[in-house]
Structures are given as C-alpha cells and as structure tokens.
N, C-alpha and C positions, 0 to 999 in steps of 0.2 A: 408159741413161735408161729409165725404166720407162711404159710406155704411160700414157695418160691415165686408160682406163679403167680400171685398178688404185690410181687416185690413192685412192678409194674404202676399198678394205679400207687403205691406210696412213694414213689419215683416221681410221678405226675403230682402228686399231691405239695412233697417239697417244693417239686417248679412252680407250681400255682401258690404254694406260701412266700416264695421269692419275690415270685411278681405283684403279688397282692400288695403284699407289706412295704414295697419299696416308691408302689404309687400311692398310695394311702399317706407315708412317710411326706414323697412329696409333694401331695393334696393340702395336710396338714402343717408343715411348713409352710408354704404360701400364706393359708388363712390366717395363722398365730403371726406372720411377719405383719401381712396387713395389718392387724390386730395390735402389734405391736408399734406402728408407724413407720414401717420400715426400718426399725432400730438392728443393725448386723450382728449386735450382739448377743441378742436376741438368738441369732442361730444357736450360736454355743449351750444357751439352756435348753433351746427345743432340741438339740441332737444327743442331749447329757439326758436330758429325762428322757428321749425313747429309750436310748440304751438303757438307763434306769430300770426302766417296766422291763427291756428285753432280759433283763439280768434275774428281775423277779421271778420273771415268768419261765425263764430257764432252770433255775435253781426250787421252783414248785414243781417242775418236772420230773424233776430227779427222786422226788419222792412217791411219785402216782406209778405206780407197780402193776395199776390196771391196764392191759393192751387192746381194747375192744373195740370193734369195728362201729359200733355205735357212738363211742365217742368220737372217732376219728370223723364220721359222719357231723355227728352236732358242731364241732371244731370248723368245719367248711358253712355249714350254715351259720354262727354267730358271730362269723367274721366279719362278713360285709354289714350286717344288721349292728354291728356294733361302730361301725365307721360312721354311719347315718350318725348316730348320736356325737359320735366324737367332734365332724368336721361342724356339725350345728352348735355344739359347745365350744368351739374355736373361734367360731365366726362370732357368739353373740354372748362370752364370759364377762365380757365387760360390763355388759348392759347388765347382765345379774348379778354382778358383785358391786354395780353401782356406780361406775365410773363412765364418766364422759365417754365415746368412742374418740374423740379427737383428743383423750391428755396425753400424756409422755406417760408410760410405768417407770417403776421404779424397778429394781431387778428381782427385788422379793417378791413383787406386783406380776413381774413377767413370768419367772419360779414358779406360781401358785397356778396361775394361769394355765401353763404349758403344759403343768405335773396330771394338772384335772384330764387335759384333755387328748394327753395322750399316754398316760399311763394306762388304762383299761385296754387300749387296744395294742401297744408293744408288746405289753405283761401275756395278751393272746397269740402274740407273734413270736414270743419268745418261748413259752411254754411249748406252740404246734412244733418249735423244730427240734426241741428233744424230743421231743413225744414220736414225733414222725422219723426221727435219728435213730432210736431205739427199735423201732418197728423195722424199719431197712434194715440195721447193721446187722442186726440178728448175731450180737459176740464172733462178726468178722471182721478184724481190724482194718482190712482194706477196703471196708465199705467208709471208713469214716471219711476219709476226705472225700469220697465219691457223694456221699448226703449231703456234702459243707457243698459241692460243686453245683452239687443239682437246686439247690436254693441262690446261691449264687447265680447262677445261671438266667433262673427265674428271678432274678433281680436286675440283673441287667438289664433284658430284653423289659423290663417294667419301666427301667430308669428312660431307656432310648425312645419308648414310645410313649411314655409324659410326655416328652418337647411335643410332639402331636398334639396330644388328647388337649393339653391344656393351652393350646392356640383354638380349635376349635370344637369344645364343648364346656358347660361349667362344671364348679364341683360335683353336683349331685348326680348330672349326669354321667361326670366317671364313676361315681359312687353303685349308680344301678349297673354299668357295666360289667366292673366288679363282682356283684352282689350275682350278676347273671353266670359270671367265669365260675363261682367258689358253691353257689349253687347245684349247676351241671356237674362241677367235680364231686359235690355229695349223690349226688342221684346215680352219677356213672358207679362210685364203689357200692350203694346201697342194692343198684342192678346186677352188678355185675360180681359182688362178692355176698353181702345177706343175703340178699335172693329175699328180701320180706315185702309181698305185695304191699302192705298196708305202709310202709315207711315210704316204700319207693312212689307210692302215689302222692303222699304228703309233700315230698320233697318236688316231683313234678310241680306240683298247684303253687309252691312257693317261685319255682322255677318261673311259670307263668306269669305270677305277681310281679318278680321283678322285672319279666318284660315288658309287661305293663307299667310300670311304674318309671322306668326309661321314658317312655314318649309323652306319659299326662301327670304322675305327680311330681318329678324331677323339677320341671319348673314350679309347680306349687310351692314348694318344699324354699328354692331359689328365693321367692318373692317372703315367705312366712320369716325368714332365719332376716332377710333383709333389712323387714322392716321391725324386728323385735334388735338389733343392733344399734338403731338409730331410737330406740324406743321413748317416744316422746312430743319424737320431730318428725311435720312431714315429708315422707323419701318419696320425692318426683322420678327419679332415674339411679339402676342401678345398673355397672357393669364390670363384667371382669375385662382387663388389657394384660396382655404381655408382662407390665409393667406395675400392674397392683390393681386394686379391688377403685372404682372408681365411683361417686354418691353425688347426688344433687339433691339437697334440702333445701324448702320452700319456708320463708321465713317471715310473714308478713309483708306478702307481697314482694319480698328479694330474695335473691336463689343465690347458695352458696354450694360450692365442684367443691370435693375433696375425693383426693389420691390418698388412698391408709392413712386416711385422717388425718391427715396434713389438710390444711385450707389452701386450695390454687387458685380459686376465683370468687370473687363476691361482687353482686351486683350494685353492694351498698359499700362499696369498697372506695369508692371515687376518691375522696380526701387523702387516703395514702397514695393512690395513683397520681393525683397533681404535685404533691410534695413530691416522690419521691423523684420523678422525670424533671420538674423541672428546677429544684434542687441541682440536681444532678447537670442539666444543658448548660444552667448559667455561671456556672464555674467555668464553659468557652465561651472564646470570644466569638469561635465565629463554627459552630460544630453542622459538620457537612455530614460524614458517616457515621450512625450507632448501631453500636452492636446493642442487641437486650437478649438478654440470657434469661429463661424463666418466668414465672407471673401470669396472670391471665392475659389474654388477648387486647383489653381494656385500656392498658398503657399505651398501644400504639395510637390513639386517638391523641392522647396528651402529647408524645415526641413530635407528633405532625405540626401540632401549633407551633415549634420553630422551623426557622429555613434550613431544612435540611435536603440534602440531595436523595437517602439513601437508610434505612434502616433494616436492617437484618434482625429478624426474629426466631431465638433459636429453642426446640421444645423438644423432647423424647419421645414422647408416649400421642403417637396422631389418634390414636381416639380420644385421649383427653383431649385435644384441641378441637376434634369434631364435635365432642359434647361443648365446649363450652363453645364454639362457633351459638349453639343455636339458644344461650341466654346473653348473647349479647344486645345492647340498646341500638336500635336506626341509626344512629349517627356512627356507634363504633362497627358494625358492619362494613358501614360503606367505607372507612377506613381500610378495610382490608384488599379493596378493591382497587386500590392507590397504586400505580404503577411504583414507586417507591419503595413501596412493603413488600419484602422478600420471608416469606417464613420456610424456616431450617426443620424437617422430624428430622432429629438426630443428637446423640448427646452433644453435650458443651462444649467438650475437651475434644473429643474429635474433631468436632467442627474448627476449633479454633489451634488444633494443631495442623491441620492439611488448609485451613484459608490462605491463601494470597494476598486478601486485603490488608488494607490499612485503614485505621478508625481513628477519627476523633476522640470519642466519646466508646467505653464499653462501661455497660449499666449491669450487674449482677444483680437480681431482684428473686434470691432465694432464700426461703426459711435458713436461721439458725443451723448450725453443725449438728441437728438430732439422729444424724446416721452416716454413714463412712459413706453414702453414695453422696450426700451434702458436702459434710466435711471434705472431699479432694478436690471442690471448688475453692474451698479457704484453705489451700496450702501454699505453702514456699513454688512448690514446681507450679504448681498454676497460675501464681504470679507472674512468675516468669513467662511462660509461655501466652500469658495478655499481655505482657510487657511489648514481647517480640512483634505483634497486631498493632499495636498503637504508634500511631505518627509522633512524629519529633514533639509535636506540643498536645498529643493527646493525652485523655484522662479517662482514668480507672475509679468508675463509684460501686461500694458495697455499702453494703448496714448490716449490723449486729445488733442484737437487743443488749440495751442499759440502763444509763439512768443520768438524769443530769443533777439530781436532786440529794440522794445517798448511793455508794459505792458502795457495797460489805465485800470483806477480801475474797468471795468467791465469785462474783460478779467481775472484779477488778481481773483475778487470775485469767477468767475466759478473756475479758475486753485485753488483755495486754498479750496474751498468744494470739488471737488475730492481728493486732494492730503492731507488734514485732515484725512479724513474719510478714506483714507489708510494707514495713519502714527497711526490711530486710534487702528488698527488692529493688525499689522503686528510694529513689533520694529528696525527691518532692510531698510530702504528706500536710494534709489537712485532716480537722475534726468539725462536726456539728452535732452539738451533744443533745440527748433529747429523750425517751423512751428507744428510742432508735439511736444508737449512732453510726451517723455515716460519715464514710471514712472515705479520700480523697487522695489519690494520687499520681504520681505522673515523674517523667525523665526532665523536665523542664520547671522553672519557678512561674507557671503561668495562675494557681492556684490565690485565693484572694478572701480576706476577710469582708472586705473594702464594699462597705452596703450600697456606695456611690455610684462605684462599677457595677454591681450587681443589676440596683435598681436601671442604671441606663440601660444595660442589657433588656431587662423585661420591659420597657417604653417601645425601645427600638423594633420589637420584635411583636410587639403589640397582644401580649399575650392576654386571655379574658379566660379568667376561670370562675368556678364556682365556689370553690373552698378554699384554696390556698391561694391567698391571698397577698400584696406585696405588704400589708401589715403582719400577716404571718411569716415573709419572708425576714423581718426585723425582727422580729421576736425571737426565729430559731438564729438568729447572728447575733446572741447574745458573749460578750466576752468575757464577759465574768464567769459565765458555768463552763463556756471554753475551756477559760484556766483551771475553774476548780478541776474537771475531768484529766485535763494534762497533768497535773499534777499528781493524781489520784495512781494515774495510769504509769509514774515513776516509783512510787512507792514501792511496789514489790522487785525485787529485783531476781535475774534468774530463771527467771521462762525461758523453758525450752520453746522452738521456733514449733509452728502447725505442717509438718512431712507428711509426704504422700504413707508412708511407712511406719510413722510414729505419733499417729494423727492425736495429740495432747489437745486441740480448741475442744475434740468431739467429745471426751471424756471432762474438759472443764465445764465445758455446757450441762452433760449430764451431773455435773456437781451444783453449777448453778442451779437446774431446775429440781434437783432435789430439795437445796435449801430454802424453797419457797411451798412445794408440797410434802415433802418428804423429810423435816430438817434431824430426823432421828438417823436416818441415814447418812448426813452427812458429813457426820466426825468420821465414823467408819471410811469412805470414799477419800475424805483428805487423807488419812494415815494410812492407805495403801499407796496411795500418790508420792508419797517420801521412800518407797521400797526400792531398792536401788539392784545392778547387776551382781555387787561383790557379795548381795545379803543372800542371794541367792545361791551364789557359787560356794559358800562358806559354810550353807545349807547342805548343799550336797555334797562336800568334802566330808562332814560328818556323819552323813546316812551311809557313806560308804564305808567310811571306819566302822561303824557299830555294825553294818552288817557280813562286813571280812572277821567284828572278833566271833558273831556267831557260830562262822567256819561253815555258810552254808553249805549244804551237798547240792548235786545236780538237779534232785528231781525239785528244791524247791529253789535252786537257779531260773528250772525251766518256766516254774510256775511264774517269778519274776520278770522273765523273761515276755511272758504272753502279756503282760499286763503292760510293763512297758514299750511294749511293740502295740501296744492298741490304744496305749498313750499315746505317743509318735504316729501312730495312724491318722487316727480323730483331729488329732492338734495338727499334722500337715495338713491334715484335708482339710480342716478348718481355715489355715493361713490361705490353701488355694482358693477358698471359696471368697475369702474378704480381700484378698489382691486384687482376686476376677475383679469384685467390686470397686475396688479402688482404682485399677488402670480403665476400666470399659463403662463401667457404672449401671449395668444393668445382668444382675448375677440373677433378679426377678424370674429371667426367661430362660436362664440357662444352670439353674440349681440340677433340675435332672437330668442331664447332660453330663455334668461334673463328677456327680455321686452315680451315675450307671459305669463311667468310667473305672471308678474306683471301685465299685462292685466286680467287675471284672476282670480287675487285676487281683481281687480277691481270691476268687474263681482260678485264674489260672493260675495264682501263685498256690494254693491247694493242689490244682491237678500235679502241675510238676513236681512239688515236693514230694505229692504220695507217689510219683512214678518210679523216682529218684530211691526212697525209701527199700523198693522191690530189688534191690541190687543189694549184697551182703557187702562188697567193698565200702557200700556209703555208711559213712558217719557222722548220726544227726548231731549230735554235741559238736561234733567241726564246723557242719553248717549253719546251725544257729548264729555260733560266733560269726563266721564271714556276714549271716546277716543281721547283723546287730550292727556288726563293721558299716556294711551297706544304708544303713537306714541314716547312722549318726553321718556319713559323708553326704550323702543323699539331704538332709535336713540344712548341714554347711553349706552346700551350694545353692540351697532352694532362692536365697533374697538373692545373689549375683543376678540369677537369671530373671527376678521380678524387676530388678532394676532396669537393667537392660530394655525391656518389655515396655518401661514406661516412657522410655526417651521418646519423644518424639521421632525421633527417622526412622526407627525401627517398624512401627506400621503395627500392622495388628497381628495379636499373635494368641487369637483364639482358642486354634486346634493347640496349640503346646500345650495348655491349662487342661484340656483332655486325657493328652497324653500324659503329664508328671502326674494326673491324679492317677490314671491307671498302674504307674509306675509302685507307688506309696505303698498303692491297694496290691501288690503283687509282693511286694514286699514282708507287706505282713500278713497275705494269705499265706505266703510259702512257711511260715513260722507254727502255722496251726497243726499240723499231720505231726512235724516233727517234737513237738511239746508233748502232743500224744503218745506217742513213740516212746519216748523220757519215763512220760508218766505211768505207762502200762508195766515199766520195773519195777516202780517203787510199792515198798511193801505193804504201803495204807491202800492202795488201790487193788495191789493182787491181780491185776490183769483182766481187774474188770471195766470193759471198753465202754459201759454207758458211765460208769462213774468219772473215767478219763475227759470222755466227750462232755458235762455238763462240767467238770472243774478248769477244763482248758477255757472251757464258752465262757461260763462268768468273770474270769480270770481279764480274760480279754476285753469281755462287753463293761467290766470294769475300769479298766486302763483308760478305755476310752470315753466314758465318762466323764474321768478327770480331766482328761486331754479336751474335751472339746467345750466344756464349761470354763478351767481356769484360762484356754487360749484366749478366747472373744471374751470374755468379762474382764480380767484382768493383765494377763502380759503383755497383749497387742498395743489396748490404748495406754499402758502403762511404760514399755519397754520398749514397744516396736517390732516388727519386725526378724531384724536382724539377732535381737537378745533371745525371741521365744524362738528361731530356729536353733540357734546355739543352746539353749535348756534343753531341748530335745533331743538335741545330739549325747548333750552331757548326759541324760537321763539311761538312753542306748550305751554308749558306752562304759560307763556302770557294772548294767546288767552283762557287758563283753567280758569285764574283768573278773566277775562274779564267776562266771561261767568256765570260762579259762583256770581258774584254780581249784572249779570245784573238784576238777579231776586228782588233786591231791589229799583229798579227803575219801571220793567215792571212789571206786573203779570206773571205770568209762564205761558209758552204758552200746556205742557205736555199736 
C-alpha cells in the first residue's frame, strides 16, 4: 500500500495519462483519416480499436498484483517513445503493406491498418489507468470515481488544447511535447519518491533528449515518415492544413497536390479541364455567371475562354490553394489576376447557402462520394439548395464515374442514386455518358442533344483548345450509348434517394470500388445492403425475451447496463462526429473539440454520481433506470435537432455539437460509480474494489467498441440517421426493463 502522501504524484500521474492519451488519440486519428482518404468511416474502426487495446490493456491489469514504483516510472517513460512508433506507422502502413497511398481501403484493409497502429499504444493506456486506479484507491470506494475524474480531467484539458497544438505545430512536434510532459512526470516520482540517484539521473538525460529532439529531430523525423509514405515517388512539398495532410509529387516533369490522397491538381491534367468546362458552358446559350466548386485552380483558365461576366471559385482548405497557386502554368496565373475571378476559402454549402447570387451556370468538379464530406455535395438537400442559386434558365453540371461501354449492377446502383436524387430535384436532366458521366440539369427545357446548336455555340465564342476538341465534342454526343446508359440506368428499380442523413451514393460507391479491387468483399457489402429496420427490431424483441427468461439479477443488469451505455456513448458520439461532418464539412479541425467535450461530460457525470452516491437516501438501481430512461430519450431527439441544424436559415450551430456531445458524455459517465456500487454487492466480486473497477472498465470500453464500429460501418450508411438513433434507444431501453424487474428476483441493492 503506498503512503498517503504519495497519493499526490499518482493523482498527477492519471491527469498526465488523461491528457497524454486523449492527444495521442487525436494525433492518431488525423494521420489514419488521411491515411485512409478521408473515409468517416474510417472513424468508427479507429475509435473500436482504441477502445480495443484500451480493454486489453485494462483487463491485463487486473492481473499484474505487482504495485511498484519502478514500473510506475517505466509506464511514463514508454509512453511517449511508443507514440513515435505508432504515429510513423500510421502515416506510412500503406507504403509497407504495399498499397498505393492514393487507393480507397477496403474495411478489412482499414481494420488491419488502424488495429497495427494503435493497439500497442491504447493497450499502454488502458493497462496505466488500472494500474494507477489501484495504486490511488488503495480498497477506498470513494476514491473510484475520483481516479475515473482525474483521467478525465486530464483528457479534457488534452482534447481543448489539440485545437491549438494541431493548427500550429506537426505531429512529431506534439509527439516530443508529449514525450517531454510524461518524462518530467517520471523523473518528478523517481525524485521525489525512490530517491535512486542513478535512475533519477537517467530519466533527466532522456528528459533532455527529448528537449532536444523537439527543436532538430522533430522535423527530421516529419520529412523521413513523409517521404517513406509516398515511397517511390518524388515528394516536392509536404504539409499539414486544418483540413488533411497535403503532398506534391513530381512526375516527369508534372506535379500532382493531393489532399489524403485524393488528387486536387495535376499539371498534366489539361484534357479533363477543357472537357469538363466546356462541356459544361455549351449546354448555355449565353452563360454570364459560374459558380465552380472544387478542382485545381487550372479550370479557371478554360471558363475565361467564354463570355462571361463573373466566375466565383469556391475551395476550403487556403493553404491547399496556396500550394497549388505556386505550380501553376504563366498563362493560368495571370488568370487569377482577372478582375472576374472571385475565389471563395470556405466550404460549398455554406457558401451557397448565405449567396445572394444568381448563376447561370454551377460546375461541381469534385471526386466521387469516397467520404461523407463528398457525398453531402451529392445529396437531395444540396440539390435543392443549387436549385435555389440558379437563374430561371440556369444549369447544374456534375460527373460521376461510369462507363459508357459495360454497366455491372453495382456500378448501375451507385450511377442511379446519384442521378434519382437529381431528376428528384430538378424536372430538366440530361446525360453524357463516357468513363465520366455528366449529368445535366436545370428548372427550364434549355438542355440539348443538338450537335448543331452546340457546334454554333463553340464558332461563336471562338473557342481554341488544345485537346478537346470540336471532334471530341461529337464523339462524346454519341446517342447510341446515350440510350444504352438510359436505359441501363431504368433497370434497377427502388433506389433509395442520396440524404443528407442516409447518404446511400457513399456506401454504393464504396461497393462500386470494391468490385474492382476488392470483388471478395462484395457479396458480403450487397447482402448487408438488403438489411432492413423490422430485421433489426425483431432482433431485439428476441434478445429481450431470452434474456427476461434468464431472470437476470441486478448485479448482471448492471454489468449490462455499462456495456450498453458505452454502446449508446460511442455510437452517439460517433453520429455527432459524422453530422459535424455532414452539415459543416470540416470535422478535420474540430475532432478534438467534439471528443474533449465529451470527455468532460464524462468527468462530470462521474464526479456527480459519486457525490450523489454519499447520501444513504440515494438509490443507484433507481438512477441507473432514470438514466437509461435519459439516454434512450436523449438518442430520440438527437436527429430532430440535426435536422433543424441543416436547414439553411438556421445558420450555424457549431457550439450546440459541443454541447450535446458533452451532454452524452455525462450521461454515461454518471452510469460508471453507480455500476460500481451494484457490483461491490455481488458475491463474485466480494467487495473487492480493483476487481469492480476493471469489470465495470472493460464492460464499458466494450459497449463502445461495438457502438462505434457497427455505427460508421454499417447503420449510418445503411439506415441513416434517424433508424441508428432509434437502435440506440431501443438498446437503452432494454437494459431499463432489465433493470426494473431485476428487483423481483434480487433484493435492491439501493
């Protein structure tokens, strides 16, 4: 048992494994998103495998009986030395397992990825808070929510001051920060508790290293992992934004910008730049204002060759557009210099819900639906809301990837949820079918196959290009593959429409590009695609029967009860973090933000519970139930208010996304003391408090494993929304009824 007066630095030690772990978390998350191309689903397995490790590494806890100050010491030292490894095997898993940095993963691909690179260091995060739980409580039950507080705590203030660190420093540089905080905290116990010169000097010299290694290997380290990511090709410029990991490779004399692997500019790009703009112009007859959304800076060169008054160029990320300002060609430079040329830093949607304009012409010129920040440019509501922008005889162009040549029905299912949910819209549609097709529409019949009109258009306007050509422009007005595509694209019938809330193109996409890399995956992908709300609900009418005829008691209600509340955690906070993303579109900048939030509803849903608990009137089996009650209501109302949030007149509603996560997080910290409480009766545990404390922990970091992988892989893009709050609730309330009758079996434990 370790003196009192030591309680102290294991008091600071938790807050330092709070804060460590929660930046680390969000270090790592960045790098695996990039890594993953911005894929949101992506979150759900990076936040299922931390928990993962954290569960491991709790539940190895439980059995290490040794309490020695020397391990406590190595634990602060192997922390940060182990993040080095982790965030460099995040940044550069692809290049060693062999895959392109720019392909799409496949989920098993993503799974494998996320499991490597951040299970070793959860697994150490999860292990130091039992270890350092037991050292504190010392077999006093009121210290346990006090331990849960103080890592909490220190997770907070970790999550609040990421927004910082990762606007202006890179990874490795918070990495030696780090590495400098969990150092001093070995050296302070090695000082101030062993008292062993020869350690305590060791632990300095490291301390030193990693102040050194802040100011000269930090970058080294930056540029090594950089260019072993791109391994192959030469990396001209790397840099972190706000917004993702940003690269310029050098290619035989042309330079290609990728944003997490996505391609945003190419300097040998030209022939899709002249199709695509002027494609697009000569469907008007006489187009004064374009909107262009997206693309490199490059197209604005091609729009200028017609008579236009006025083109608005709109982009997120200004240092992506700073970088690629500086590989552009003499000619498209001086472009930008065009009193005409208006360029927008700011997302899409915003932009084009607060304009006052009216446009001719709006050109979307972005990737495929490979991630929910794409996809809520291809939905229903964002139709709508270009709708609203566009003049009486203006027109709407996008493109999708296809085929004019073979359709295979997963190819057809993506192409026909886009092109629904724009014929949804819009009463005017056109097709041009091609590896690309682009898609055509408008509130008026100004739209034209008619090569006559077309070709007079490009005469009058005198347009001189280098590739696209007016015999290219005859060749893509072919009407024969016209029809064969129309027709193609009747075939299936029954596509649900592309929602802000039920985003179906983003998930047929990801079926599409399975069946070309991936095609073992893609029976699996269609046969969850048929899983319906009633299969689900008829699921759990049954789990609840089997486990009332069990005649659960209370202490394995309660156990139920943690698990399903860290279900419902994980999977709300998950739905908050992919709404962020869906109404605002940039959740890149504001991941730690969201999750400090919820940390610290954690935190104070612990403190109050355990406060609560000090009074003999209170009783935790009542409160459980009321929050179980609370969470399943709390989950029902969550989409009301995301909708709301998306309308347009409503404006922006940033800080609410702070607050409901804190909300969630308080919810289910308050549920931890009291499980405790439960479990310290029952007669496997005997009232022994570190056994409580790692069965409650696992129980939980369990729950929400499942919650945060099956939300983002499959209910979201499968159900929506609206169905994965409703499961949630159903799940919560369950465990209410459980709980509620357990009392006819057990005696109340209150």
């Amino acid at each position: 048992m370790i003196k009192n007066k030591h309680s102290l630095l294991v008091g600071l030690s938790l807050l330092v494994l709070g804060f460590s772990g929660l930046i680390a978390q969000i270090l790592l998350v960045r790098e695996l998103t990039a890594t993953f191309s911005g894929n949101e689903l992506s979150l759900g397995i990076i936040l299922g495998n931390w928990l993962l490790g954290t569960a491991m590494g709790s539940l190895w806890a439980r059995r290490v009986n040794r309490r020695s100050v020397a391990l406590l010491i190595s634990f602060h030292l192997l922390l940060p030395l182990l993040l080095y490894v982790q965030v460099y095997l995040a940044r550069t898993a692809k290049s060693f397992l062999g895959f392109p940095f720019y392909e799409l993963l496949s989920p098993g691909s993503i799974f494998l990825i996320s499991f490597l690179a951040l299970i070793p260091y959860s697994f150490l995060c999860g292990f130091g808070f039992v270890f350092l739980s037991k050292l504190y409580v010392q077999k006093k039950e009121k210290r346990i929510g006090k331990a849960y507080l103080l890592e909490t705590i220190g997770a907070t203030g970790g999550g609040l001051l990421s927004y910082l660190l990762v606007r202006f420093l890179a990874p490795f540089q918070i990495c030696a920060l780090l590495g400098i905080l969990n150092t001093a905290m070995a050296f302070s116990i090695g000082a101030l508790w062993l008292k062993n010169l020869l350690r305590t000097a060791f632990t300095f010299i490291l301390l030193l290293a990693q102040v050194l290694f802040l100011f000269t290997g930090s970058k080294a380290l930056e540029k090594i992992s950089a260019q072993r990511q791109w391994k192959g090709r030469h990396l001209v410029e790397y840099e972190h934004s706000l917004y993702g990991n940003i690269s310029v490779i050098e290619e035989e004399g042309e330079y290609n910008i990728y944003e997490n692997g996505e391609l945003f500019f190419s300097s040998a790009n030209k022939e899709a730049e002249e199709e695509n703009v002027h494609l697009s112009l000569l469907q008007h007859p006489f187009p004064k204002k374009i909107l262009f959304i997206g693309g490199g800076l490059g197209y604005i060169e091609e729009i200028l060759k017609h008579p236009i008054e006025k083109v608005d160029y709109v982009q997120l990320d200004p240092q992506l557009i700073q970088i690629n300002k500086n590989f552009l060609s003499p000619s498209q430079k001086r472009t930008l210099t065009n009193s005409k040329v208006n360029i927008h830093l700011t997302d899409a949607r915003a932009f084009i819900r607060t304009s006052m304009e009216r446009y001719d012409v709006v050109i979307l010129n972005l990737p495929d639906p490979v991630s929910l920040q794409i996809n809520r440019v291809y939905t229903k509501e964002f139709f709508q809301e270009v709708g609203r922008i566009l003049n009486k005889r203006g027109i709407f162009v996008l493109h999708i990837f296809s085929s004019s040549v073979y359709l295979n029905p997963q190819l057809i299912r993506y192409n026909i949820s886009v092109y629904n949910t724009l014929k949804a819209v819009f009463p005017y549609t056109l097709i041009i079918p091609g590896e690309n097709l682009y898609l055509f529409a408008s509130f008026s019949p100004i739209l034209t196959y008619k090569i006559n009109t077309l070709e007079k258009r490009w005469e009058e306007r005198r347009i001189v290009n280098k590739y696209f050509t007016l015999y290219h422009l005859w060749n893509k007005i072919d009407l024969q593959k016209i029809d064969y595509v129309k027709r193609s694209l009747k075939r299936i019938k029954s596509i649900p429409l592309n929602m802000d809330f039920h985003p179906v193109s983003f998930y047929y996409y990801l079926i599409v590009h399975n069946s070309f890399f991936y095609p073992s995956h893609t029976y699996l992908l269609e046969k969850l695609s048929t899983i319906k709300m009633t299969h689900i609900l008829l699921f759990s009418l049954l789990l609840l029967f089997f486990l009332q005829l069990r005649k659960t008691g209370i202490s394995q209600a309660s156990k139920l009860c943690i698990f399903t509340s860290g279900f419902a955690g994980l999977s709300l906070e998950t739905v908050i973090l992919l709404c962020f993303q869906i109404i605002y579109g940039y959740i890149y900048s504001q991941i730690g933000m969201i999750i400090a939030c919820f940390m610290a509803g954690l935190g104070m849903g612990s403190y109050l519970s355990s406060k609560r608990l000090a009074s003999r009137k209170f009783c935790a089996q009542r409160a459980l139930s009321k929050l179980e009650l609370s969470i399943s209501a709390y989950a029902l109302l969550l989409p009301f208010i995301f909708s709301s949030l998306s309308k347009p007149e409503v404006g922006k509603g940033v800080g609410l996304f702070f607050f409901l996560s804190g909300v969630i997080g308080t919810c289910v910290g308050a549920e931890y003391p009291l499980a405790n409480h439960l479990l310290l009766k029952e007669k496997d545990v005997g009232g022994k408090v570190e056994k409580a404390v790692g069965t409650v922990y696992s129980a939980d970091l369990l729950g929400g494993l499942s919650g945060a992988i099956l939300t983002s892989l499959f209910l979201i893009p499968l159900l929506g929304i609206f169905s994965t709050c409703t499961i949630v609730a159903m799940s919560n309330l369950m465990t209410l009824i459980l709980i509620s009758q357990a009392s006819s079996y057990d005696q109340p434990f209150c």
